[in-house]
N, C-alpha and C positions, 0 to 999 in steps of 0.2 A: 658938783660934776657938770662940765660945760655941753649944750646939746650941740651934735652935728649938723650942720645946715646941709641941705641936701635939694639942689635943685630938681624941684619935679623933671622928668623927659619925656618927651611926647613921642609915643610908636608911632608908627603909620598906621591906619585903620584894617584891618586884616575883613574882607567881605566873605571870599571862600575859602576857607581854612583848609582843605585838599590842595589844592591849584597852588596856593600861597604858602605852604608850610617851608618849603627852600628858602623862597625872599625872609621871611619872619626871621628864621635862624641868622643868615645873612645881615640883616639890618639889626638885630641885639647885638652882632659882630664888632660892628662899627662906631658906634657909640663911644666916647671916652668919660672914662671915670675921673671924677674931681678929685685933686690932690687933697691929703688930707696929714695935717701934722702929729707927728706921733708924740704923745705925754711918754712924760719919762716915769713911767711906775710901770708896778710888778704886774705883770700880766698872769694871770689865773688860769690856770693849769686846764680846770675845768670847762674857761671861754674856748669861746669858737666863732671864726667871722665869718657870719650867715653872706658876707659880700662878696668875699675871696671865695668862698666856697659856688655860689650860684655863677660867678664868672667862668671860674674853672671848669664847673660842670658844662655848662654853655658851648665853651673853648671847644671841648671832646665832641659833643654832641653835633657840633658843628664839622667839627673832622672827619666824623663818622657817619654822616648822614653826605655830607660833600662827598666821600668814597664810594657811597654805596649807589648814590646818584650817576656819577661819573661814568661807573660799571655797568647802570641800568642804560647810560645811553650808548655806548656802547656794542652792548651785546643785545640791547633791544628798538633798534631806533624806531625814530618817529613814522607814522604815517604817509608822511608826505615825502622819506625822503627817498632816494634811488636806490632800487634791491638791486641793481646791478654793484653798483658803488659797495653798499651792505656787505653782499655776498661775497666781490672780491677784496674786503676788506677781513670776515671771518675766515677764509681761504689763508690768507698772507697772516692770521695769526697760528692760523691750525699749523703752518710749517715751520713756525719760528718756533714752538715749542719743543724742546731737544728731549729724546726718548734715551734709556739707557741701553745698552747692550741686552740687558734682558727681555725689556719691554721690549723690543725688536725681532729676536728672537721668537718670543711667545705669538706676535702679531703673525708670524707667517704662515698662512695657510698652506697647513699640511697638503701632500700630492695628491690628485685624486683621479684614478683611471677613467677616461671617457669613456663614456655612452657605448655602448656597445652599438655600431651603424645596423641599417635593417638588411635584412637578408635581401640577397638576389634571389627572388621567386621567379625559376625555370617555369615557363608557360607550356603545360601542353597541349600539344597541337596537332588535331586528326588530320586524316585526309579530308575529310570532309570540310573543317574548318579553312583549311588551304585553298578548296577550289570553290569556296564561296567566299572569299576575301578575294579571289581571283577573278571570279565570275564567270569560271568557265565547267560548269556544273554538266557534265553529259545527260540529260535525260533519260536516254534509250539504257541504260544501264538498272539492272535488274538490284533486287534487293543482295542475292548470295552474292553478285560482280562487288556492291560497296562494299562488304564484306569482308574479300580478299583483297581489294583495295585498302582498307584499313589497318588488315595485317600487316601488308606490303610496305606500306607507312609507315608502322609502329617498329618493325623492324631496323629501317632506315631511319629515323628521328631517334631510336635510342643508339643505332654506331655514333651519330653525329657527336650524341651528349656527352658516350661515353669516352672519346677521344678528346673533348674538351676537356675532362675531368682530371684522365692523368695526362695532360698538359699543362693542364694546371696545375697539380701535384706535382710534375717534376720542373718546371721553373721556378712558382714560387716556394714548395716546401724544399725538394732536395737540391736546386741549386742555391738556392738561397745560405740553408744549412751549410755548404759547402764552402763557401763564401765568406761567410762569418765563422767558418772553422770551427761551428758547434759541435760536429760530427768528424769521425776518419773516413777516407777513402772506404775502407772496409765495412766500418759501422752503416754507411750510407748503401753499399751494398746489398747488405743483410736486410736492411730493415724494404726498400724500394724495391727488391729484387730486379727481374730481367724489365722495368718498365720501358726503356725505351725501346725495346721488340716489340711491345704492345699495339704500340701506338699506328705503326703503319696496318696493322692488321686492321683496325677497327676505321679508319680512312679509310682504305682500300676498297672495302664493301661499300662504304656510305658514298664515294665514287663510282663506282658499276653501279650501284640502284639506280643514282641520280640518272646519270648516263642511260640510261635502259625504260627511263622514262618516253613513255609519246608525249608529243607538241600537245594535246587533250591533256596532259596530266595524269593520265592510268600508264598502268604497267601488265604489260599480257604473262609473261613468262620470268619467273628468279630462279628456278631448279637448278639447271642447268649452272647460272653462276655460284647458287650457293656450294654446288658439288666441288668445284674447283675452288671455292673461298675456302671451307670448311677445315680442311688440310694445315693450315695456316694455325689453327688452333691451338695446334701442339705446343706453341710457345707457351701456355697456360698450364701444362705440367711442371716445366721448374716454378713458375709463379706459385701455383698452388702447394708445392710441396719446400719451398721454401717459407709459406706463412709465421709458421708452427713457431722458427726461429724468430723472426721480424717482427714477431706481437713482442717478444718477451724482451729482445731487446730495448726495443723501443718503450716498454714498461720501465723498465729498468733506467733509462736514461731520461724517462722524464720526473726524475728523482732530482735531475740539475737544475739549478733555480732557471739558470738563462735557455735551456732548452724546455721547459715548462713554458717561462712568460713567453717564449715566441711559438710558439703552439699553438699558446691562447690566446692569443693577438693575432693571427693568421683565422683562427675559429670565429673569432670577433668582425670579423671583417666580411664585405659582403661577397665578395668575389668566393666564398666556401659554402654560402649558404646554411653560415649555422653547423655544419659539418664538421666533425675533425675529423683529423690525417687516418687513424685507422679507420673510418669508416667510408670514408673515400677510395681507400685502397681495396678494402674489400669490396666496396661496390663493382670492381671488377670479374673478380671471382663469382659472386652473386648471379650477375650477366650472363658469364660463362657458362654456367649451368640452366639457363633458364633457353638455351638456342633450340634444344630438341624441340619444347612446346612454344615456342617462338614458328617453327617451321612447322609443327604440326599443324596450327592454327590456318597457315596459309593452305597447305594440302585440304583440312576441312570443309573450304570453301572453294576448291579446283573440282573442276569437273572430273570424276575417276577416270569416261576416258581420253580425257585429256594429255597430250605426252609428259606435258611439266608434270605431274603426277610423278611417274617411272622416275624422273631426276629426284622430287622432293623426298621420296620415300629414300633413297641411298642416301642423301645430304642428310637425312634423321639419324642412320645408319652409321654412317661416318662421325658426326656429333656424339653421340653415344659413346660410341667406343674411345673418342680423343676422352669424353670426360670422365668414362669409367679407369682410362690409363693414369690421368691425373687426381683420379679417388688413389688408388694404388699407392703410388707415389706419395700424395699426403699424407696417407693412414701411415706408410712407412717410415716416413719423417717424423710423424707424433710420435709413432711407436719408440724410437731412439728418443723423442725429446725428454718423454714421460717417464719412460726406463730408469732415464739417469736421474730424475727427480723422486725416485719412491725408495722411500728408504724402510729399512727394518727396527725395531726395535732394540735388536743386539746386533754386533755386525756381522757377529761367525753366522747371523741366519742367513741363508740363501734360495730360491727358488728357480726351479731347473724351468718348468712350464715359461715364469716369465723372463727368464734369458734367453729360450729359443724363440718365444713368439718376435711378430715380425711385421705386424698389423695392429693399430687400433682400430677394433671397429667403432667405438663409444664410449665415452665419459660423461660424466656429470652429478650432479648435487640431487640426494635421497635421503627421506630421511627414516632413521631405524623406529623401532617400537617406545624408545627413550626418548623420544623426537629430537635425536642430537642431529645436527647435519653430517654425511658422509661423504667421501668423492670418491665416487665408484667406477672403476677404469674395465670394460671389456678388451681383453684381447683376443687374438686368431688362439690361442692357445689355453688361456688361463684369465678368469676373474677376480679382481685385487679389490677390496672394501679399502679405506683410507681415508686418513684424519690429517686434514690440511694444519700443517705446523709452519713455521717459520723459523729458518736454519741461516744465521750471517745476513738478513735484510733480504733473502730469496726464499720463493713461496717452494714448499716441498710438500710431500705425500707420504704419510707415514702407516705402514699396513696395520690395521684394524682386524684382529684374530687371525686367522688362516689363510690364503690363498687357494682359491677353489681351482683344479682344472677341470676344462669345459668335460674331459672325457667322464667326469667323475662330478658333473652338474647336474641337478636335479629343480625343473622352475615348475613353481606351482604358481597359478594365478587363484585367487584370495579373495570370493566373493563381496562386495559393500556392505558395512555391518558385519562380517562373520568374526574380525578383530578389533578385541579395543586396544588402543594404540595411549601414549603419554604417561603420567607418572601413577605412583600405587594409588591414590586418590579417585585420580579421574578414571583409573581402570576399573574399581570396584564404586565408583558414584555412577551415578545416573546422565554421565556425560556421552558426547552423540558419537559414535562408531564410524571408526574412519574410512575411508573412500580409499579407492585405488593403490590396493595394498597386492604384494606380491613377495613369496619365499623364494629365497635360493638356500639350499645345503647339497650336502655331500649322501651322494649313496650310500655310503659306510659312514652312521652318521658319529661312529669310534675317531674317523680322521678327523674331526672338526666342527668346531658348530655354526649351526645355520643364521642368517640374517633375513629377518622380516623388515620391508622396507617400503616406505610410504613415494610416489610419485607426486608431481606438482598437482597434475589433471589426469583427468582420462586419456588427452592425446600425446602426454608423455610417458603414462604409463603404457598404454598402446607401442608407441614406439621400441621402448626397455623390450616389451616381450617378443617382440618381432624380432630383434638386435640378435636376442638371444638364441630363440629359439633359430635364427638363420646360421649361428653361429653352430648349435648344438647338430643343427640337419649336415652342415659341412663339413666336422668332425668324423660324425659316423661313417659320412660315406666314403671321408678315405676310409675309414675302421674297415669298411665293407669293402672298398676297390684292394686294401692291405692283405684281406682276406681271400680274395678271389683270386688275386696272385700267387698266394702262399699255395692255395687250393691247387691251382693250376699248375704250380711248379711242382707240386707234388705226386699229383697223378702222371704226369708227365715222365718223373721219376720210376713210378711204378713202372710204366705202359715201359719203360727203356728197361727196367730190369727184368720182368717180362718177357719181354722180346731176346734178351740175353738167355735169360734161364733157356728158353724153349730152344732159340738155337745150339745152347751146348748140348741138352736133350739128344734133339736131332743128331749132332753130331758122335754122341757115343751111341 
């Protein structure tokens, strides 16, 4: 068997074998193998050319270590060279790589409502604050003078506001609405009532205060204008007694996606201050009623005999009775709202009390000995207990046992502790005795049975009994004026037959 001669080859010297492993691979590359002639015999199934084999291996290793290098410079370059260069070279690879429809898809960030901005916070600002930013502070002015000064202010600083309010209310809420045709003509109606009547009324005043101003910054006398402002009021009777309808529709229509989100995006913004639409609108009403102790305050601090006195006490006067006309009016409005929302159990039932009543004096949430909630409706005539249902996506009132009338009411108030209230458990355990409890039943207690019913607090239970019992005092005393008529007509009768009898006497 002849041996293969096989010239030794000399590597290059390898010093760092880190640094150098690339070159190494590299220069085993280059190298050429000596031809070698092949014997013509049978080659052994078993053999294996340990030479073909280490080349081939080599071959790869070299391919593979060249790709992974390549890659490494690449995406990792050296030290020294330009990260500007780098960076717009990883740039220009991130966008050549093509994404599918999906992957694109997927990548896009979902919408996400902004920040809700920060409220505009209304500064306020006494008289006092004004004439010391002014620097024109009077001295000689007594402690009761700043006083009615104050008043005098607070008066005029809240027309200013409240004219700003439904200004803004009705350009950006209802014309806006109007604009975008989220609302009818009619719908917007309903819900804004008379607001652009409003608006001159509450300027008007906040012009005569200004006006009525001395060059000093005090003001000696408002009676007198208030008595001729006051008048003006009366625009606040449809307002108020149109409410009743304007909450619910506007309940009802914020059920629309696009009048919801612009709602809430009006509330979100600063110009509401955090506010929304019904609470703005009633901020008027609120106002309304707050003029009489508005002007009292001023009078408190007028000298009695001072003649603004004599005007302020009539402008009290006047106030009073525009607001008790617009109490009226509301109660009368609810009364029709509420009527047509309480329903019966079966529908042949009917009640005479509460079709002729004609007034709400009160409503609201009690709750009974079962600690269910109840919604409990006083009227001028009749008291209705009621279990808020839900009829077609609209809130109703469903009567809860018998309908009381007032004439046939009987209220007990209900010592703290005298009842235990909740379920059979806690009435027979050792649980704590509930607070501000109060019965209503029936005289004849055969018509019907009574309800014991829990209040929030004491100053709503307080309220309940005053509601009631004023209702109960107004009842009787027609009972009692009913009586004295009937009484009168009937002696009257007599005293005429009387006089009859005795003249035909006379006469035979």
């Amino acid at each position: 068997m002849a041996r293969l001669n096989l010239t030794p080859i000399m590597l290059p010297e390898i010093k760092d074998e880190k640094s150098c492993r690339r070159h190494s691979v590299i220069g085993l590359a280059n190298f050429e193998l000596p031809s070698l002639r092949k014997r013509k015999r049978k080659l052994d199934e078993d053999s294996l050319s340990i030479q073909s084999f280490d080349v081939e291996h080599k071959k790869k290793s070299r391919r593979s270590l060249l790709r992974v290098s390549s890659l490494a410079n690449l995406l990792s370059p050296s030290k020294g060279s330009n990260k500007t260069g780098s960076d717009g070279f990883q740039r220009s690879i991130s966008f050549k790589v093509p994404s599918s429809p999906a992957s694109s898809k997927q990548s896009l960030t979902p919408y996400k409502a902004p920040s809700p901005s920060p409220a505009k916070k209304r500064l306020s600002r006494t008289w006092s604050d004004m004439m010391t930013t002014s620097g024109n502070m009077p001295k000689e002015l007594s402690h009761r003078d700043i006083k009615k000064q104050e008043a005098i202010y607070e008066l005029y600083q809240g027309e200013k506001d409240l004219a700003e309010d439904l200004i803004n209310v009705k350009k950006t809420y209802r014309d806006s609405m109007k604009k975008l045709q989220l609302l009818s003509e009619g719908e917007l109606q309903q819900i804004f009532g008379p607001i652009d009547s409003l608006i001159p009324v509450h300027e008007d005043l906040a012009m005569k205060l200004q006006m009525n101003r001395c060059p000093d910054g005090t003001t000696d006398r408002v009676g007198e204008i208030l008595v001729d402002w006051v008048p003006s009021l009366k625009e606040y009777v449809t307002f108020c007694s149109n409410q009743v309808f304007g909450k619910a529709l506007l309940d009802e229509k914020r059920t629309n996606p696009a009048v919801d989100d612009f709602l809430q995006r009006c509330q979100n913004s600063p110009f509401s201050r955090k506010l929304d639409l019904w609470t703005l609108l009633d901020g008027a009403r609120s106002k309304f009623i707050k003029y009489p102790l508005l002007i009292k305050s001023i009078r408190k601090y007028t000298q009695s005999e001072d003649e603004d006195t004599h005007y302020l006490n009539e402008a009290i006067k006047l106030s009073e009775r525009v607001i008790a006309e617009a109490d009226q009016m509301a109660g009368e409005a609810k009364c029709r709202y509420f009527r047509c929302r309480i329903s019966f159990l079966y529908d042949d039932e009917k009640c005479e009390a509460l079709e002729q009543s004609s007034m709400l004096v009160c409503n609201g949430i009690l709750k009974n000995n079962k600690n269910s909630k109840l919604h409990i409706f006083l009227f001028d005539k009749v008291l209705v207990v009621t279990r808020t249902v839900n009829q077609g996506g609209h809130q109703c009132f469903q009567v809860y046992r018998q309908p009381i009338p007032i004439e046939e009411l009987i209220l007990t108030d209900l010592k703290d502790g005298e009842v235990k209230m909740g379920s059979f458990r806690k009435t027979f355990g050792s649980g704590q005795t509930t607070k501000n409890v109060f019965r209503l039943s029936f005289q004849d207690s055969n018509k019907g049975q009574s309800h014991t019913l829990t209040a929030t607090d004491e100053h709503d239970k307080r309220q309940w009994l005053q509601s009631i019992q004023k209702t109960l005092n107004g009842v009787r005393r027609e009972e009692g004026d009913a009586q004295d008529s009937t009484t009168s007509k009937t002696s009257k009768t007599s005293t005429t037959s009387t006089t009859s009898a005795t003249t035909t006497t006379t006469t035979e």
